[in-house]
N, C-alpha and C positions, 0 to 999 in steps of 0.2 A: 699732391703726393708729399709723405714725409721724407725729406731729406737725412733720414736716419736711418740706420737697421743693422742688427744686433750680428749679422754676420751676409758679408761680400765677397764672393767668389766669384773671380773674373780670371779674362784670357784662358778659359777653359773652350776646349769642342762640348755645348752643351747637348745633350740629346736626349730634348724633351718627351718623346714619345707622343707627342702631341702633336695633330693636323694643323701644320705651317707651309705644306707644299713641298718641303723636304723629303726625302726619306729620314725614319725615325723621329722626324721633327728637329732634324741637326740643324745647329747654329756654330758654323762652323770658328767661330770666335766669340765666345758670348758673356756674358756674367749673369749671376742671381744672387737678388738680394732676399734675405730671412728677416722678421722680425716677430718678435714675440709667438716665437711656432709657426709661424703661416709665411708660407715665398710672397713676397711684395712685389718683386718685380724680375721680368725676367727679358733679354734682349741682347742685343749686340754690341760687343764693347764697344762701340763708337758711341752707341745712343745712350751709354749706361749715365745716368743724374749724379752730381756728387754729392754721393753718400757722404754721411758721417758715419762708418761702422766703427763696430765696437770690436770685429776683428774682422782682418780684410784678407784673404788668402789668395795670389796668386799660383793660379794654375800649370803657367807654363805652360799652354798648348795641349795639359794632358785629359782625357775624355772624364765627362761627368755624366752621370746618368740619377734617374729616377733609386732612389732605394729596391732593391729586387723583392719579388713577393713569392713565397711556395706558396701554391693556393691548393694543395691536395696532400694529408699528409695523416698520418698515425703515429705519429712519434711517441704517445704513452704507452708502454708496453711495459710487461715483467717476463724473464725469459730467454731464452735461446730456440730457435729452429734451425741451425745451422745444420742439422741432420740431417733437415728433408733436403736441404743442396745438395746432399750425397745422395740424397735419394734419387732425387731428380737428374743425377748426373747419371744415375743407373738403370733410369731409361722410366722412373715413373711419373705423371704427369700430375699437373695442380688437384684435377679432380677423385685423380685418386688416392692421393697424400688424404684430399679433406675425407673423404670416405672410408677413410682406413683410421680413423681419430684423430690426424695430423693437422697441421693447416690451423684455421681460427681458433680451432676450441682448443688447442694443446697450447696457445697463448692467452685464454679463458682460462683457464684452470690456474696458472702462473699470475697472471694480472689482480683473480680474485684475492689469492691470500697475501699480494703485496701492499703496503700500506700506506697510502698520502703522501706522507714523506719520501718513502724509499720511488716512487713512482716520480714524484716531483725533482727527484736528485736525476733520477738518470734521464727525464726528459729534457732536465736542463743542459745537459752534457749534450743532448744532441744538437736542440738549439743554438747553444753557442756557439755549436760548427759553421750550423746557417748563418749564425749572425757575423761571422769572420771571412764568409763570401758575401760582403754586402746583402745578406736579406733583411730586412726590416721588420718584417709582416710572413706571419706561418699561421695557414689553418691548421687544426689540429683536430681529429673525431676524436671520435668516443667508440666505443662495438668491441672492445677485449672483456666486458665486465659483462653484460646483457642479463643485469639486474639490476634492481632502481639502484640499489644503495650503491655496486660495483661503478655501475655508469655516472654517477654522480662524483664518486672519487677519482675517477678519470679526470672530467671536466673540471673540476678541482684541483686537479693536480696539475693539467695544461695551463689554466691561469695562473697557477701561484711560480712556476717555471718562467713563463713571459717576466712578470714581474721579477723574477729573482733575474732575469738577463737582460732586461731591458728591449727585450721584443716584442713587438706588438703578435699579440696571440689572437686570430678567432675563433672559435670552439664550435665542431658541429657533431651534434646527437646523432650515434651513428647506432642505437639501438637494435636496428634488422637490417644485422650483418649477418649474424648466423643462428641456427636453432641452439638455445643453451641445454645441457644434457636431461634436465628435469622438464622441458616441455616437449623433451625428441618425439613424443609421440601427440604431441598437442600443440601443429603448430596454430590454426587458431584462436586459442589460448596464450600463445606469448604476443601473437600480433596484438590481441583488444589488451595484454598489459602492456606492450609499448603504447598505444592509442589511449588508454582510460590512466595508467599510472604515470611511467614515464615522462611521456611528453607533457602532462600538464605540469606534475613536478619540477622536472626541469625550467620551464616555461617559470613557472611563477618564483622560484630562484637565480633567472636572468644567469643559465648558467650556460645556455648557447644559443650562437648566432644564426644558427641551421638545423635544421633535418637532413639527414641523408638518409639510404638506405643499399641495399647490395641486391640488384634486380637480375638472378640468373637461375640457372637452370641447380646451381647449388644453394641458393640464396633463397629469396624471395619472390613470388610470381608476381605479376603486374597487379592482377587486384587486391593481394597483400600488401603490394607500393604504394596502390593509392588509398587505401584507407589508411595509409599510414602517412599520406601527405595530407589526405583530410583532416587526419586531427592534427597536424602540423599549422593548418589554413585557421584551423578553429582556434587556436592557440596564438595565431599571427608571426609563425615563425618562416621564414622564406625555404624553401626545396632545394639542394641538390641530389645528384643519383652516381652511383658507378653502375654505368648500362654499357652494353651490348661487347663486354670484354672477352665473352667466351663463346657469343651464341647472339642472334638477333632474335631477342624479344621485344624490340619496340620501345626500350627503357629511353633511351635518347628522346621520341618523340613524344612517351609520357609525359617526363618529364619536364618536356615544352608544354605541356598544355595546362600544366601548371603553372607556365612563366615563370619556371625553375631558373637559377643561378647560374648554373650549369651541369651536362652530362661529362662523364670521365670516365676513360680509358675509351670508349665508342669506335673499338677496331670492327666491330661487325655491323656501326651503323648506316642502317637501311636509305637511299633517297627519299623516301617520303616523310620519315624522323627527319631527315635533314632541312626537309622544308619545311618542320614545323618548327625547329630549332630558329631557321633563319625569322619566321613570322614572330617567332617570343625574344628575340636576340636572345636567346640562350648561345653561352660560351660551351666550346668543345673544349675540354681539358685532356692532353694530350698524355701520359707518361709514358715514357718512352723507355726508362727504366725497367717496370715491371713488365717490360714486351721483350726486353733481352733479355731476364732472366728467366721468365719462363720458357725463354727459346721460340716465341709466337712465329705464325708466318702469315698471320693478317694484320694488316696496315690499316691504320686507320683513312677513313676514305678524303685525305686532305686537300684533292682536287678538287670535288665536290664542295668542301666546305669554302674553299674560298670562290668558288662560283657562285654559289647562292650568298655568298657576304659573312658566315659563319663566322664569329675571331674563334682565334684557336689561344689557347692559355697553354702552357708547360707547367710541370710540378714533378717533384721527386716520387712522391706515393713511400715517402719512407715508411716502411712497416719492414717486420721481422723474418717474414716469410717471402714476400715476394718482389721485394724492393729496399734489400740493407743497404740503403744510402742516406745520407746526409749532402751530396753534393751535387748542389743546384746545378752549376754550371758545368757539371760534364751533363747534367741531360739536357740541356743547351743544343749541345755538341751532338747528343745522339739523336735528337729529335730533325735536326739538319741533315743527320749520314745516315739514318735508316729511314725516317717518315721526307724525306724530301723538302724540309722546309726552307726557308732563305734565313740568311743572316738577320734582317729587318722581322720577318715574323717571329724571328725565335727569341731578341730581343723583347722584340713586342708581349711576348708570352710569358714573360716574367715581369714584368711593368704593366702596363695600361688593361693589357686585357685579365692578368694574376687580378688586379684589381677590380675589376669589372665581374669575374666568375666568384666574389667575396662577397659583391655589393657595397664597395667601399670605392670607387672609380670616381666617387665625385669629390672624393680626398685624398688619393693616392694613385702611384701607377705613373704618373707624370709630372714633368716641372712646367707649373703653371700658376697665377697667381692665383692664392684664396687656399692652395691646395698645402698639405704637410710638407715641412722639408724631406725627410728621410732622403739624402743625397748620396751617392756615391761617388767620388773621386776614384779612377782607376790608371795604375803608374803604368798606360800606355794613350798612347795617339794615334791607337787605331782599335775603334768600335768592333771592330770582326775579332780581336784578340779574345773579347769575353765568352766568345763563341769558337774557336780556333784551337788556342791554346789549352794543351793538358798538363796540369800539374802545376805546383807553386801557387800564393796566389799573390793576385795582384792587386787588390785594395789597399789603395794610398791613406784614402780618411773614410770616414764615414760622421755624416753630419746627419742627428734626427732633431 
């Protein structure tokens, strides 16, 4: 081993998120060493080698974690829906907003005539909320353009934002999300142009990491999903789904049988999705956000999932409509006070498993050697605070 590394933090609570027999993988006194991008080494301040670093930061006792991951999110948008809150305050529900022209396409219509830039400008605005809660790593879709050239500008717009923030972005093609107004009467026709235009486009300008798609009773039906995972398969781009948020279609289990990434929002998913989920380790993505604002009162089935082995992931689902948030760490909080989950899974669900529902898990999500720094430092000595506490924040450093 080299006895050198370009950055040492020690006398920290690490908490690797990684199976050491712990919960969270805490090292209740630990250090980690960085070098050239990659953790060298990580263990307990007794056993730690002496380094030569090039900057050596003691901790103090205060908790370090993995860099946080949104792994569910829209943050390209042009627009306001602040309206339909009123609306919805006035007693009308998601499906009627979208049925009455409200909803996805009243942010189609705004996203189309915005431009690269001006889309780039305010995505970045968002991201760098995330990235001042310790997030490191934000998915980002696509589905407010649901046209080649719109969806491209999206995609577009989300990478050149990463880079302007210095966030790691991955970008997922979220083309059938909704019918756009020139195919309302054909929607087999926009399916085979997402399937024959889109997605190969996309694909051969490497301009996303995924396929998704919106599987519901307002959305897309299952055999819309999978021909549109098939030409995802054809194309070699990996699956996720937002299934069974309103209704059980079966979108959860679909999308296992694709050996999809993960299903999200999955409040009405079925036991038998769930075991197909557990046989593809497909991740549940929780948002727990978009469940308080629409005022839901189905839970996602989280007993189940951790019965059959499910991991559950968290994420914001920031979008315009149904989830104006930027911040990670209160749905932390809410995912713990409404969906029941424990302090250790709700961690967990922004680390190891955020990472795991990206397909980046063998790079990120925990501190471990081989893997990216993206570290957080947080100005408390007790892990439950990230989960706990509201308001202010507490991010000491942040090392990528």
């Amino acid at each position: 081993m080299k006895n050198r590394c370009d950055l040492l933090i020690h006398n920290a609570q690490v908490i690797t998120c990684a199976d050491n027999g712990m919960p969270l993988g805490r090292l209740a006194l630990g250090a980690v060493a960085v070098e050239q991008g990659r953790i060298i080494w990580v263990g307990s301040e007794s056993n730690t080698p002496n380094f030569k670093a090039i900057e050596s930061i003691d901790a103090h006792g205060k908790v370090l974690t993995p860099g946080l991951i949104d792994c569910h999110t829209h943050l390209v948008f042009a627009g306001s829906r602040a309206n339909e809150f009123a609306m919805r305050l006035a007693g009308a529900d998601y499906e009627a907003i979208a049925r009455a022209g409200g909803g996805i396409l009243s942010t189609v219509t705004a996203t189309r005539l915005a431009t690269v830039e001006q889309l780039t400008e305010s995505t970045s605005k968002r991201l760098q909320h995330l990235k001042s809660q310790g997030v490191v790593t934000v998915e980002i879709k696509s589905g407010y353009g649901l046209d080649l050239d719109s969806e491209l500008k999206m995609l577009k717009a989300a990478r050149l934002a990463g880079e302007q923030t210095g966030v790691q972005v991955k970008t997922t093609l979220l083309a059938a999300h909704a019918l756009p107004p020139e195919f309302k009467d054909d929607r087999a026709g926009y399916v085979t142009h997402i399937c024959q235009d889109i997605i190969p486009k996309v694909s051969k300008e490497k301009l996303a990491d995924a396929v998704d798609a919106f599987c519901e009773g307002i959305g897309f039906t299952p055999d819309e999903t999978r021909q549109v995972f098939d030409a995802a398969a054809r194309w070699g781009l990996p699956v996720k789904l937002h299934a069974d948020q309103l209704s059980d279609l079966g979108g959860a289990g679909l999308v296992a049988e694709y050996g999809g990434l993960s299903a999200d929002h999955v409040e009405y998913t079925s036991l038998n999705s769930i075991k197909k989920m557990a046989d593809s380790d497909t991740v549940a993505t929780l948002l727990p956000y978009a469940y308080y604002a629409l005022q839901e009162t189905q839970k996602p089935p989280v007993d189940a999932f951790r019965q059959y082995g499910v991991d559950m992931a968290i994420a914001t689902d920031c979008n315009p409509g149904t989830a104006p948030t930027t911040n990670l760490l209160q749905c932390l909080h809410m995912a713990c006070t409404q969906f029941g989950l424990t302090v250790e899974e709700a961690i967990l669900g922004v680390t190891i498993n955020a990472a795991k529902a990206l397909g980046i898990d063998d790079q990120q999500g925990s501190i471990e050697p081989g893997k990216q720094p993206g570290l957080v430092l947080w100005d408390t000595d007790e892990v439950a605070d990230l989960v706990y506490w509201q308001g202010g924040n507490q991010v000491k450093a942040v090392f990528n």
